[in-house]
N, C-alpha and C positions, 0 to 999 in steps of 0.2 A: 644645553637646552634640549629637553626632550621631543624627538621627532614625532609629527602628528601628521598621520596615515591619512590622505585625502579620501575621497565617498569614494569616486571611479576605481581605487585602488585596491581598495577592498571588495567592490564589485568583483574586478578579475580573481580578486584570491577565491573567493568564497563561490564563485561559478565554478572556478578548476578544480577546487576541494570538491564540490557537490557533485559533479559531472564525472570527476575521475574514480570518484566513490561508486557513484550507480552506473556507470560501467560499466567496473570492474567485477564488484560482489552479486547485484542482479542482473546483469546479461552475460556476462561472462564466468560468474558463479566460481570466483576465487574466493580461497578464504581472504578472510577482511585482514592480515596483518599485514602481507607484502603490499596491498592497495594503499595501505593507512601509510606505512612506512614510505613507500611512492610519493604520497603526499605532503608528508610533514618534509622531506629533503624537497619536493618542489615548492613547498610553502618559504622553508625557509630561504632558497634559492631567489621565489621572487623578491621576497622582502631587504635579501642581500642587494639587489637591482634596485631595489628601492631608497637605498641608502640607509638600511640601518646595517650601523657595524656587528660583527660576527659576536665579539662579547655580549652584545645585546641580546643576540639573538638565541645565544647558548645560556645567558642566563635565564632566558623565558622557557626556555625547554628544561633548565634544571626546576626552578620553580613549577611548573607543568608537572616534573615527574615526582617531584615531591608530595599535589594533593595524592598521588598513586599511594601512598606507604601505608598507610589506614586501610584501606580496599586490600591491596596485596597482604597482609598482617593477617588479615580475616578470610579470606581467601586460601590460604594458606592451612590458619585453622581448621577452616572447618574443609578442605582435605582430609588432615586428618581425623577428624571427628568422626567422619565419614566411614572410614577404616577402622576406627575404632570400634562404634557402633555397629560393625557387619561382624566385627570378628568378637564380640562380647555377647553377640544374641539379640542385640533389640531390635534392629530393623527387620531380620527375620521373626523373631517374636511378632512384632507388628502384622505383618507381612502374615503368617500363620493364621491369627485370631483375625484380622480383617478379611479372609478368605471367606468365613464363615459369614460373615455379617455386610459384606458389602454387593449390593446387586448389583453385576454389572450393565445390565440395561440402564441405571440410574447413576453409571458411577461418577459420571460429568458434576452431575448434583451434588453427590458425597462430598465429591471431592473438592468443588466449592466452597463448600459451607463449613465444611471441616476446616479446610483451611484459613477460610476466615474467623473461625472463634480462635484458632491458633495465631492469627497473623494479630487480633485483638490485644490479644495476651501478654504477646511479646513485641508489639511495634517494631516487629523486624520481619522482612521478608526472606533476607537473607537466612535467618535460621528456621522459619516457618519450609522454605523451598528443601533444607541441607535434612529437615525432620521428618514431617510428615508425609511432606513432596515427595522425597526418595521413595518412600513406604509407600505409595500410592502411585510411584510407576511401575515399583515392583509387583503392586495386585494388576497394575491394567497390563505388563507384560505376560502376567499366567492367565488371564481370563479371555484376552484378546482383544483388548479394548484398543482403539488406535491409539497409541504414544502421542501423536500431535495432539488430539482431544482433550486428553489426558495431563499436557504441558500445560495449554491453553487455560484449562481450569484451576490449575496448580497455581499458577501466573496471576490468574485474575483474583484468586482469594489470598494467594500473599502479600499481594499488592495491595488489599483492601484495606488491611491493617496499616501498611504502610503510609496511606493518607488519611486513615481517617481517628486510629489509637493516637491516644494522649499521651502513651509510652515514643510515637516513633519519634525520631529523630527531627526528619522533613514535616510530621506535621506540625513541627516544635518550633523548625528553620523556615519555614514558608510567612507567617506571622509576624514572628519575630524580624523579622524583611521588611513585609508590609507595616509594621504599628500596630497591631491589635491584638487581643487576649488570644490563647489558642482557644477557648472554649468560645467564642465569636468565631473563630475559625471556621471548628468544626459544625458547628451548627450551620453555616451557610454552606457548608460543602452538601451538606444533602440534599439543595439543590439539581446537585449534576448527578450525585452518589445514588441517589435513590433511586430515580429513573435507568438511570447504567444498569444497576444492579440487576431490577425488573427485570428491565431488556433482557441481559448478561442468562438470567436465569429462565426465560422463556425460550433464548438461542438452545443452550444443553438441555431441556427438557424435548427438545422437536430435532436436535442434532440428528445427523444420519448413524446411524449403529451399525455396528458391524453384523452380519447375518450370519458370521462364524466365529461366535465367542463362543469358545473350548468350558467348556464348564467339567468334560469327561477326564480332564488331564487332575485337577486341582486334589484328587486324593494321591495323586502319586506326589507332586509337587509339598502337599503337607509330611509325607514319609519322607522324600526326600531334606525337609526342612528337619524333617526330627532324628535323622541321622547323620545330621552335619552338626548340628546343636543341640543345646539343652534347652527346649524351650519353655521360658519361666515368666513371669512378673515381675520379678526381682529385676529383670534386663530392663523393666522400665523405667527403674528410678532414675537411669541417667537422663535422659530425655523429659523428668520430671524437673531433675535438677537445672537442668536447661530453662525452662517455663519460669521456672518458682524466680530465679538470678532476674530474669527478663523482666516477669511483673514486679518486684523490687530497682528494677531501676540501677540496677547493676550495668555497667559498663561492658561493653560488646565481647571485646577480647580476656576479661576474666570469666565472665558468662561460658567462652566458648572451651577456655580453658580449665573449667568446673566437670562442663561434660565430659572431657579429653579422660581428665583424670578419676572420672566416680565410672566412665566406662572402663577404663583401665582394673578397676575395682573388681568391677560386677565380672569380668573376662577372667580375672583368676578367682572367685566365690563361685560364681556358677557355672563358668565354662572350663573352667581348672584348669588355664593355659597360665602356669606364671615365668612363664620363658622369658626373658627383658630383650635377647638378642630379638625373639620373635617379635614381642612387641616393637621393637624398635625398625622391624623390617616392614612390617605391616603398615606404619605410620610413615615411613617413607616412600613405599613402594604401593601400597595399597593393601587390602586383603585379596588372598587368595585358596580357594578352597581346594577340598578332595571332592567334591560331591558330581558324582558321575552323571545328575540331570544338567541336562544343557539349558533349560530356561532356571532353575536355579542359580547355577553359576554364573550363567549371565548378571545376574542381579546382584548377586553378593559378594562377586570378584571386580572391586572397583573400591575409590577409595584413595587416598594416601597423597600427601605433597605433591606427588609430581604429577598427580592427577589435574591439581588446578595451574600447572604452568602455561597450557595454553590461553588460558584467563590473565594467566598473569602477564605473560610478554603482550598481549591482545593491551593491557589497560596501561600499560608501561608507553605503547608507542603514540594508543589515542589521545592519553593525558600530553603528551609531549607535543603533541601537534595543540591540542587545546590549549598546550601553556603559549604555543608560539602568537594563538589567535585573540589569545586575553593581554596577553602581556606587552606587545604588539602593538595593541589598541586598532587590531580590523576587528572585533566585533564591535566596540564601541563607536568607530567612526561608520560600519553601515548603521545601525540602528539610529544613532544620532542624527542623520539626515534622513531617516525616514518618518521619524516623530514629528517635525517640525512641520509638513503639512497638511498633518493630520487635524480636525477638525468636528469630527462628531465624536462622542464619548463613546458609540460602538467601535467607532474606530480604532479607538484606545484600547480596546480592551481586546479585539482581536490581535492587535499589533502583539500587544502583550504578550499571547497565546504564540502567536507563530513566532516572536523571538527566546518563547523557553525552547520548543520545538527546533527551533534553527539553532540555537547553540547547545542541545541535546544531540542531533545529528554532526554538528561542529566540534565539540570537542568529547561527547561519550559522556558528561559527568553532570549529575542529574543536581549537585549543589550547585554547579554553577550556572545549570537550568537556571534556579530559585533563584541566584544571590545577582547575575549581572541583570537579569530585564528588573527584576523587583528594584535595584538602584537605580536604573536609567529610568523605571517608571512613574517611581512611590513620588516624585517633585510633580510631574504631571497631571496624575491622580489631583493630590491636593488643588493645585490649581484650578481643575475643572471640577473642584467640588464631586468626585465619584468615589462610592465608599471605599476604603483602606482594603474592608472586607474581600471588597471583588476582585481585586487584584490579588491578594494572597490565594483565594481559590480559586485564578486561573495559573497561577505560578504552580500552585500544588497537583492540577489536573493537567497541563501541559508540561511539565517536569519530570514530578514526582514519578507520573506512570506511563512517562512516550520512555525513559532511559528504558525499560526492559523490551522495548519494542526496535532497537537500536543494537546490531548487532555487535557493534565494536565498545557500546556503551557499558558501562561499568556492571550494570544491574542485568542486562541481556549478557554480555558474555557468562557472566557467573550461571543463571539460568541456563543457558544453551549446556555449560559445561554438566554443572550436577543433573539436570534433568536427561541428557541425552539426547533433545532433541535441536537442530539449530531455531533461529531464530525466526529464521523468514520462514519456517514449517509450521510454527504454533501461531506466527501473527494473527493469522486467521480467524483459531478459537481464543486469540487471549481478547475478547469482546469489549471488557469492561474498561480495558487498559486505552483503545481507543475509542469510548463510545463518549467515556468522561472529557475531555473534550473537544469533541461535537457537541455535549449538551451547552456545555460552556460557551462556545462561539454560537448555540442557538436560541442560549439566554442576550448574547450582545445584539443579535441580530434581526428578531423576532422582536418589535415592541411590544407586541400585550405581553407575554413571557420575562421583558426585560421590567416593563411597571409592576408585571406580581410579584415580581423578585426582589426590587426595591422595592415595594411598599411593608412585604413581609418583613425585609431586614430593618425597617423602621421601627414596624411593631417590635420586633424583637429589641430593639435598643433600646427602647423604651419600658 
């Protein structure tokens, strides 16, 4: 018979996990893998006390580390894509011609927007961050723009894609959860989406600037660009080839593997490197230049597999602990006693919200944000008559975009890693990521807000 985790028991786990987390990483200012690790052997420690057996407990952590293989897979990749596209010319490319054309008084904005027709595109954040994102910390590294600023914005327009493109994944899996069309989806999410964004875009318009952005350096920086490279157009077909896979609908890891190899291409066509040892050293190790400017090779010396190992052991030990907390059944036993004496339909909906949020910070992995509250919830919805709707767009605004705001979480480590800056540095400016929701808990909360909100989704159904 399967052992069932009383409420108080899961209480204590889930204090010790949250407590020994914040801590560790915000008071103490460890990285998050030896905290994390601390925790999954204390987790699965108490649950030993608890009475479940050791094979139990190693199978929930083998299942655990199994959702990891996908994430690691990609991760991996786009490493080395990363290296590839430094040592082929296109991000330097980028990097060159956006010099010209990006003001950095404004580049919070740019960088926004850009990224979100990209993030559009391709319904992936992950390769909107590893593309355009790099190229756009490499302009706000020469221009002087702050790197946190600069994340911050990166974050919130690749993320936008991420909840609100027909291409992504999550906005495909958040619906698909709840019961309804994704195009019902997305249409009630610009409830919370629209307003975020406003906001999002009135914060970087008023942002503080820097009163020492180098504008005097950026011709040595293009010489230096054009004597490390060939700088072409042709370098951007890989990056083209990337987009075009994405808006087709192509599958992540062929996608990531099209760019690998059409940069591979363009690195012996136009940069006439057809060396295999080198390429092969580049893809493992990262690229590495000759170029004697030190903000250049800051930029273009990075790159390659072993770059996202810290991603990788980071998602390897969180997923392991979240497999011990799903598998286990303490997330299902606190949430199950806290549902039951709930009573008003905002209640419902916030509950909702702070259990994508609490098992986003519990186990790092932003599907099982969406997939454990949307099952514990979608029976109670129906019940109280509250539309399917608003539960999928608080799964997708409490899930989808709290994982990059979580540093041990699957979508924040990867950010922290490729972008360069940590997590808890960009929270700040990543706006949109928690402004979504706030709107959300201020649609459940706020009557007049909650009746415009269902009367319009009536309209709409109709």
């Amino acid at each position: 018979m399967e052992r069932q985790l009383s409420f108080t028991k899961s209480i204590i786990l889930i204090v010790f996990i949250l407590a020994f987390l914040f801590l560790s990483i915000f008071l103490l200012k460890a990285q998050p893998h030896l905290p994390l690790l601390a925790t999954t052997v204390g987790t699965a420690a108490l649950l030993r006390i608890y009475g479940f057996p050791w094979k139990k407990l190693e199978s929930a952590i083998i299942q655990g580390i199994q959702t990891a293989i996908m994430p690691i897979l990609i991760l991996s990749l786009i490493g080395i894509l990363i290296a590839v596209w430094m040592m082929s010319g296109t991000v330097p490319t980028i990097l060159y011609y956006g010099l010209d054309y990006i003001e950095p008084h404004y580049f919070a904005i740019s960088a926004l927007y850009v990224t979100i027709v990209v993030s559009m595109f391709t319904g992936s954040s992950f390769t909107t961050v590893s593309t355009v994102g790099v190229a756009f910390m490499g302009i706000a590294m020469t221009t002087g723009v702050s790197p946190t600023l600069a994340a911050g914005a990166i974050a919130c327009g690749a993320c936008f894609g991420d909840k609100m493109s027909p291409l992504s994944d999550t906005t495909n899996f958040a619906p698909a959860v709840a019961g309804v069309s994704i195009y019902t989806h997305i249409r009630n999410m610009m409830y919370t989406t629209v307003p975020a964004l406003v906001a999002t875009t009135v914060f970087f318009l008023f942002a503080p600037k820097a009163d020492n952005v180098d504008l005097t350096s950026i011709d040595q920086i293009k010489l230096a660009l054009q004597g490390g490279f060939h700088i072409h157009w042709l370098t951007l077909l890989s990056p083209f080839a990337v987009i075009a896979c994405s808006f087709k609908r192509i599958p992540i890891l062929p996608t990531l593997i099209t760019g690998i190899v059409t940069g591979l291409l363009v690195t012996a066509l136009i940069q006439h490197q057809t060396a295999v040892d080198v390429w092969f050293n580049v893809m493992q190790n990262g690229y590495k230049s000759t170029i004697a400017n030190e903000t250049v090779a800051s930029i273009v010396n990075r790159g390659g597999l072993q770059s996202m190992m810290w991603s990788v052991s980071l998602i390897l030990i969180a997923l392991s602990l979240g497999g011990l907390l799903q598998h286990c059944g303490v997330i299902e036993a606190f949430f199950r006693k806290l549902v039951e004496p709930l009573k008003r339909s905002s209640s419902i909906v916030l509950m909702t919200g702070a259990s994508s949020i609490a098992v986003n910070a519990m186990t790092g992995e932003q599907y099982l944000s969406i997939l454990l509250p949307g099952q514990m919830f979608k029976d109670e919805y129906a019940r109280r008559t509250l539309p399917a709707k608003t539960l999928s767009r608080t799964l997708e605004d409490c899930g989808t975009l709290v994982n990059p705001l979580i540093p041990w979480g699957v979508s924040g480590a990867f950010f922290a890693a490729t972008l360069g800056v940590p997590v808890v540095e960009y929270i700040p400016y990543a706006t949109f990521l928690w402004l979504s929701p706030i709107f959300t808990f201020a649609y459940a909360l706020i009557p007049r807000l909650q009746r415009n909100s269902l009367g319009s989704e009536k309209a709409i159904a109709k």
